[in-house]
C-alpha positions as CSV (number, residue, x, y, z in Angstrom):
1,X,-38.9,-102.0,68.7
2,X,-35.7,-100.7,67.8
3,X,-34.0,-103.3,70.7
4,X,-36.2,-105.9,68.8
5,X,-34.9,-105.6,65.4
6,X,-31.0,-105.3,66.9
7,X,-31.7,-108.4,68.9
8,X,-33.9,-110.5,66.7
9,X,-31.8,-109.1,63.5
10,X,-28.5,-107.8,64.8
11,X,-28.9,-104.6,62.9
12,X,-27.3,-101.7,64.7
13,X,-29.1,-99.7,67.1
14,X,-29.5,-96.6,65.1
15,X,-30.6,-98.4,61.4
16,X,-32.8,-100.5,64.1
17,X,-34.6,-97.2,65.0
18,X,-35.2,-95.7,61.7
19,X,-36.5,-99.2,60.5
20,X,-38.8,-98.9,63.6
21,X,-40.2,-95.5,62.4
22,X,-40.4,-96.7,58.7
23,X,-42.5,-99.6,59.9
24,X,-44.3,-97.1,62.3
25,X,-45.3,-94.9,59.5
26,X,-46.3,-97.9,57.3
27,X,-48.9,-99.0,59.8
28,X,-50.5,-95.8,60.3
29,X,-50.5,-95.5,56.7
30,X,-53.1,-98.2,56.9
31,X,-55.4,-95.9,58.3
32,X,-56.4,-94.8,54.4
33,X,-57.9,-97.9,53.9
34,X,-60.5,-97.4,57.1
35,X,-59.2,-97.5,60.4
36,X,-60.5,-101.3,61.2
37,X,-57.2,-102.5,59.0
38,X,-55.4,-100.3,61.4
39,X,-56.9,-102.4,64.4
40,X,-56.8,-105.7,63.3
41,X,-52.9,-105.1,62.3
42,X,-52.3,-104.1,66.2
43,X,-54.4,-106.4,67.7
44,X,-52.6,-109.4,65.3
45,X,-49.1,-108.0,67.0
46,X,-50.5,-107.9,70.7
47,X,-51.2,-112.2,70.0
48,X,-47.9,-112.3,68.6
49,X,-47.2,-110.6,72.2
50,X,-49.4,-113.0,74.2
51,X,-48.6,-116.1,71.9
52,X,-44.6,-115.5,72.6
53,X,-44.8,-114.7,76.8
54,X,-47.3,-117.5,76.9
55,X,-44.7,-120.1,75.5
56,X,-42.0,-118.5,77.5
57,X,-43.8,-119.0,80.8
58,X,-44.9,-122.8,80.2
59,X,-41.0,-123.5,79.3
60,X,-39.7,-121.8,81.8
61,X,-41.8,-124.0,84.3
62,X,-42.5,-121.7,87.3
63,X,-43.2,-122.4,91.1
64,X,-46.9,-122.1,90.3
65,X,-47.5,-121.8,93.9
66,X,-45.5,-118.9,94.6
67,X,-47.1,-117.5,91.2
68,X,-50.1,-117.7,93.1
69,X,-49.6,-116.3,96.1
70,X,-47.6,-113.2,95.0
71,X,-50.2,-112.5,92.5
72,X,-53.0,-112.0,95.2
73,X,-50.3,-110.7,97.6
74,X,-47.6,-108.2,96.1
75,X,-44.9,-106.9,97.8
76,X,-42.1,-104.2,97.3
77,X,-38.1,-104.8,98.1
78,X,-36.5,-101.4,98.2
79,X,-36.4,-98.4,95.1
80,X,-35.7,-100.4,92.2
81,X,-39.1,-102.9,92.8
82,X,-40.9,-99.4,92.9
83,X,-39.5,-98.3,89.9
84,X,-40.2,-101.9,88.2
85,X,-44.0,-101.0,90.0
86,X,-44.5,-97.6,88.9
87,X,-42.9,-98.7,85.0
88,X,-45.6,-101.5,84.7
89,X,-48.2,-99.1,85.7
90,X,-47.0,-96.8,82.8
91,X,-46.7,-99.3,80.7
92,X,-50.4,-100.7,81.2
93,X,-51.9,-97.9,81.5
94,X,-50.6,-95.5,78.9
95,X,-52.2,-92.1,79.7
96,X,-51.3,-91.0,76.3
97,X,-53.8,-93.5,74.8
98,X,-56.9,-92.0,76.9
99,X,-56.8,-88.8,74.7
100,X,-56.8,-91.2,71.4
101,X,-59.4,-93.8,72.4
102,X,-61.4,-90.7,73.0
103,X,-59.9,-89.0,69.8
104,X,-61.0,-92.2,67.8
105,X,-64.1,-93.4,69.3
106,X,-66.3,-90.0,69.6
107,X,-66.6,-89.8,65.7
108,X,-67.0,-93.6,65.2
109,X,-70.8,-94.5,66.7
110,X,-72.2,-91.8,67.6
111,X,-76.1,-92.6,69.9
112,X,-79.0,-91.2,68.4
113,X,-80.7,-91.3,72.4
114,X,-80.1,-91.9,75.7
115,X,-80.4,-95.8,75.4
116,X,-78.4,-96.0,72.3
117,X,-75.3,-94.2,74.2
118,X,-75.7,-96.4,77.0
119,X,-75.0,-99.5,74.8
120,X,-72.6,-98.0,73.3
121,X,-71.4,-96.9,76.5
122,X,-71.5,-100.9,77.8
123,X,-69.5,-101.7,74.5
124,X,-66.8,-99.5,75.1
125,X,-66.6,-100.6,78.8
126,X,-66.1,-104.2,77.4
127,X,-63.4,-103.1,75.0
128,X,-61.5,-101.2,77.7
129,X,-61.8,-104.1,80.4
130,X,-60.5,-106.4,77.6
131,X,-57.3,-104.5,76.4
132,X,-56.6,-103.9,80.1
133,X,-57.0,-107.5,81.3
134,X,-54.5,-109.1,77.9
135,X,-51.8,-106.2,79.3
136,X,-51.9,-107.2,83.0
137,X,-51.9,-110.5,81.8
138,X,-48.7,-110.1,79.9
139,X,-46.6,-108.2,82.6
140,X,-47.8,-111.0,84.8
141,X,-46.0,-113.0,81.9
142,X,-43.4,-111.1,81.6
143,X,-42.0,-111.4,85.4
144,X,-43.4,-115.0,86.3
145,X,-40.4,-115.8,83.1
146,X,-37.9,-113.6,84.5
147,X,-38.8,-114.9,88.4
148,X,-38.4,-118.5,87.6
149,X,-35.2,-118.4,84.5
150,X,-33.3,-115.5,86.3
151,X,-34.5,-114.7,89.9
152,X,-34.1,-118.3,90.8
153,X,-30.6,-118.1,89.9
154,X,-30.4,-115.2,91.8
155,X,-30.0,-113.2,88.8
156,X,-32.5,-110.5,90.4
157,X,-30.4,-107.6,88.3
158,X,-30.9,-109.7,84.9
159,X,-33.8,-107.2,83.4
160,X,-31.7,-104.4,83.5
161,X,-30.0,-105.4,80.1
162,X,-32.0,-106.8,77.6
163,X,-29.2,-108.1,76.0
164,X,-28.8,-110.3,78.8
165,X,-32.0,-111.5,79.0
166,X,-32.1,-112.6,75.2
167,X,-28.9,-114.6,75.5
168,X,-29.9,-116.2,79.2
169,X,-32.9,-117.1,78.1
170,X,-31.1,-119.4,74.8
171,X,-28.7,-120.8,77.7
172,X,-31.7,-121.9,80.6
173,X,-34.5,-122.6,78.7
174,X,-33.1,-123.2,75.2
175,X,-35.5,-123.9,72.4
176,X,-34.9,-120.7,70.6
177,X,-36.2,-118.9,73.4
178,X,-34.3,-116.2,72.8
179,X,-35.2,-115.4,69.5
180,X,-39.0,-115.8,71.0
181,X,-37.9,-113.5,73.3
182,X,-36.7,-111.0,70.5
183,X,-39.7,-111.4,68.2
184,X,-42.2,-110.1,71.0
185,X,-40.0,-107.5,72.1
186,X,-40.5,-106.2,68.7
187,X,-44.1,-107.0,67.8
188,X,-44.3,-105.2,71.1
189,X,-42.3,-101.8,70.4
190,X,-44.1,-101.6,66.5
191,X,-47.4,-101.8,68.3
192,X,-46.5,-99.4,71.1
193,X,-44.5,-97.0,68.7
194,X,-47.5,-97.0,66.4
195,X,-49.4,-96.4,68.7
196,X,-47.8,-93.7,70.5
197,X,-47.1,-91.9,67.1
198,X,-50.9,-91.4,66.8
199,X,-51.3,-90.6,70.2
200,X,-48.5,-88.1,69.5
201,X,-50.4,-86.8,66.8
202,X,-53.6,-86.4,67.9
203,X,-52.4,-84.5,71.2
204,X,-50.6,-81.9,68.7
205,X,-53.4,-81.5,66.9
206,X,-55.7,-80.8,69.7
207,X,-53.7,-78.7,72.3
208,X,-51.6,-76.5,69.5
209,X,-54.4,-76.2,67.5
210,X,-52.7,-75.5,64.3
211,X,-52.6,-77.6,60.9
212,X,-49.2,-79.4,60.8
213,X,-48.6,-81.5,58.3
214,X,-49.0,-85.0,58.8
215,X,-46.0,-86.6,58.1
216,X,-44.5,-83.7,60.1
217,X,-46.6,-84.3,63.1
218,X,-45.6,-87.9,63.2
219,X,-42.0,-87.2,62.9
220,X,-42.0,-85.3,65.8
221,X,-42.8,-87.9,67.9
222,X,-40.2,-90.1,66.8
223,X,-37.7,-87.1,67.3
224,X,-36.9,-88.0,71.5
225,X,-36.4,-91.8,70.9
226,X,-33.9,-91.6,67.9
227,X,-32.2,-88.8,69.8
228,X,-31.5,-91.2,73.0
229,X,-30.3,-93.7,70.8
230,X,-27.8,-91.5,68.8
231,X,-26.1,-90.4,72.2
232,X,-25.8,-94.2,72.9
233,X,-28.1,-93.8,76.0
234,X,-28.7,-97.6,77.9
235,X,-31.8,-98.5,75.5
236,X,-32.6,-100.9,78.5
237,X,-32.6,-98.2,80.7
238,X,-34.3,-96.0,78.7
239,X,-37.2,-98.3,78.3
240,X,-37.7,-98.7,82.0
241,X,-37.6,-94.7,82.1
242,X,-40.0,-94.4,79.7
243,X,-43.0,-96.3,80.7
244,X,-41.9,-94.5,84.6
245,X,-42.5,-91.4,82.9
246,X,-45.9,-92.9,81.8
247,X,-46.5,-93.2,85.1
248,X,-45.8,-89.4,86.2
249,X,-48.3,-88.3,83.2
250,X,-51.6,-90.9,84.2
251,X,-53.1,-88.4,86.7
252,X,-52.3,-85.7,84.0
253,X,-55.3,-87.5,82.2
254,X,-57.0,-89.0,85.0
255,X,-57.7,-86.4,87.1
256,X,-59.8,-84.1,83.6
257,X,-61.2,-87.3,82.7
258,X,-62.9,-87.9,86.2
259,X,-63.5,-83.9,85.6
260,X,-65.4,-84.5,82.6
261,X,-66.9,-88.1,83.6
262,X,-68.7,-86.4,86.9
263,X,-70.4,-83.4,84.9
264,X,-73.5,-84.4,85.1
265,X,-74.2,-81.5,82.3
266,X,-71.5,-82.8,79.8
267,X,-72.4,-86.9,80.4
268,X,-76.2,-86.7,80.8
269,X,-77.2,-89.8,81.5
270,X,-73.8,-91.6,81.3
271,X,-72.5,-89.5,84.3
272,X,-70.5,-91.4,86.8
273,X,-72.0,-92.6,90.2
274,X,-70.8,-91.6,93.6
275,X,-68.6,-94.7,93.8
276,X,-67.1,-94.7,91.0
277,X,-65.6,-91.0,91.3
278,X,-64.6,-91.9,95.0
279,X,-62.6,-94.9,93.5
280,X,-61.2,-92.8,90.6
281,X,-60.1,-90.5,92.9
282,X,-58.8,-93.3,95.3
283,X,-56.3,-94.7,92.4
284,X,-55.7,-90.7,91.1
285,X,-54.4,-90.3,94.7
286,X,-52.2,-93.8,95.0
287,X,-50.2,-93.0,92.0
288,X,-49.8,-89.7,92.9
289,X,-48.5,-90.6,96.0
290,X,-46.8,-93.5,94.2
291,X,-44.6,-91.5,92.1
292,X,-44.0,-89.2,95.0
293,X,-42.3,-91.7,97.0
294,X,-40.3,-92.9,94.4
295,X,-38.8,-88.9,93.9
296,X,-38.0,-89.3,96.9
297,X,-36.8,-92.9,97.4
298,X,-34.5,-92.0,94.9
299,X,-33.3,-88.5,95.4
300,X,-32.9,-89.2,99.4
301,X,-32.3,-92.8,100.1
302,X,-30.4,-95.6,99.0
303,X,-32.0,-98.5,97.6
């Protein structure tokens, strides 16, 4: 968000960032006033998010063909597409945000029987498959633009400065899609910062198991961001990184929730099946093995 605002804005980095927390802060405040204000206020930035990458791509007027056909058949050119791969896994995924859907929902609806917890169950399944489908949606977005304005000019190094990408994006296309650009980089950091600040929060509060204040608790999570951009660390870079890092910590919350999902004592009647513990532990072991390769890839090879 703070990359946003100094885009978008052109307020330095550092006011950028504390701006970011202010506005942060101001969402989760919203939470006083029921926690469906709190929903509808990140749901409204995710269409600002989809609204923005959908008028890049139509501008930007892809090969729709070769869309297509690397959409149903992916492939991976040396360490820096498997970084790109393992990021957009991070950044879909969002392991931190399995502890708070569970942190928010258990409390919410809670069945009265068997049947009432399996609709609520199928509900929640819905909700999940949804919020899943719109992010996967978006990163397909996301590099269809880049593939047709920069890759086509052989600019395949382009989305390793944002920067770059705002101003390339004004010269190709044109239309102010720069500043389109800019806008859902930021509804796209408040959203993800918000929502990592609760995540943050509710992870404290569980595993410490001690009463911190609240505005203290949310501080804290802002604390490793500000500090990268004080030391004037690539923010670019540092994005990429971060959602990487994502990646490393899915099976850190995958592997307890297929744990707890298969306990046929804890889930009752809402206990996996066979297959679907077989396929959890399928993708538990491919981004293991994912992340693995990229240590390596990157500690002993060259790209």
């Amino acid at each position: 968000a703070a990359l946003g605002i100094y885009l978008v804005f052109g307020i330095p980095l550092f006011i950028s960032g504390l701006l970011t927390g202010v506005l942060a802060f101001t969402i989760l405040g919203l939470q006083a006033w029921g926690f469906r204000r709190l929903e509808a206020t990140i749901s409204g930035l995710v269409g600002v998010i989809v609204i923005a990458f959908g008028l890049e791509v139509l501008r930007s007027n892809p090969a729709w063909g070769a869309v297509a056909g690397n959409t149903f058949v992916p492939h991976l050119d040396g360490t820096a597409s498997i970084l790109l791969a393992v990021g957009i896994l991070g950044a879909t995924v969002m392991p931190h945000v399995i502890y708070l859907h569970s942190a928010l929902t258990q409390k919410r609806i809670v069945g009265a029987n068997p049947e009432a917890k399996r609709k609520i169950f199928h509900f929640e399944m819905v909700d999940v498959l949804i919020a899943m489908g719109i992010a996967g949606l978006i990163n397909l977005a996301m590099l269809t633009m880049a593939a047709a304005v920069f890759g086509a000019r052989g600019m395949v190094n382009a989305g390793a400065d944002l920067t770059q990408v705002f101003t390339g994006l004004d010269q190709f296309v044109g239309g102010h899609s720069g500043l389109i650009f800019g806008v859902a980089l930021l509804a796209s950091g408040v959203s993800s910062s918000s929502v990592g600040t609760l995540s943050g929060q509710v992870v404290m509060q569980g595993f410490i198991r001690r009463r911190i204040p609240l505005f203290l608790r949310r501080a804290i999570t802002m604390v490793p961001a500000m500090i990268l951009i004080a030391t004037r660390f690539d923010p670019s870079h540092a994005l990429v990184l971060s959602q990487v890092f994502l990646s490393f910590g899915i099976p850190f919350a995958l592997i307890p929730l297929v744990l707890f999902t298969r306990d046929k004592k804890l889930m009752g009647n809402l206990v996996n099946s066979r297959l679907t513990n077989l396929a959890a532990y399928g993708v538990a072991v491919m981004i293991i093995g994912l992340n693995i390769f990229l240590i390596y890839q990157t500690l002993f090879k060259t790209a």
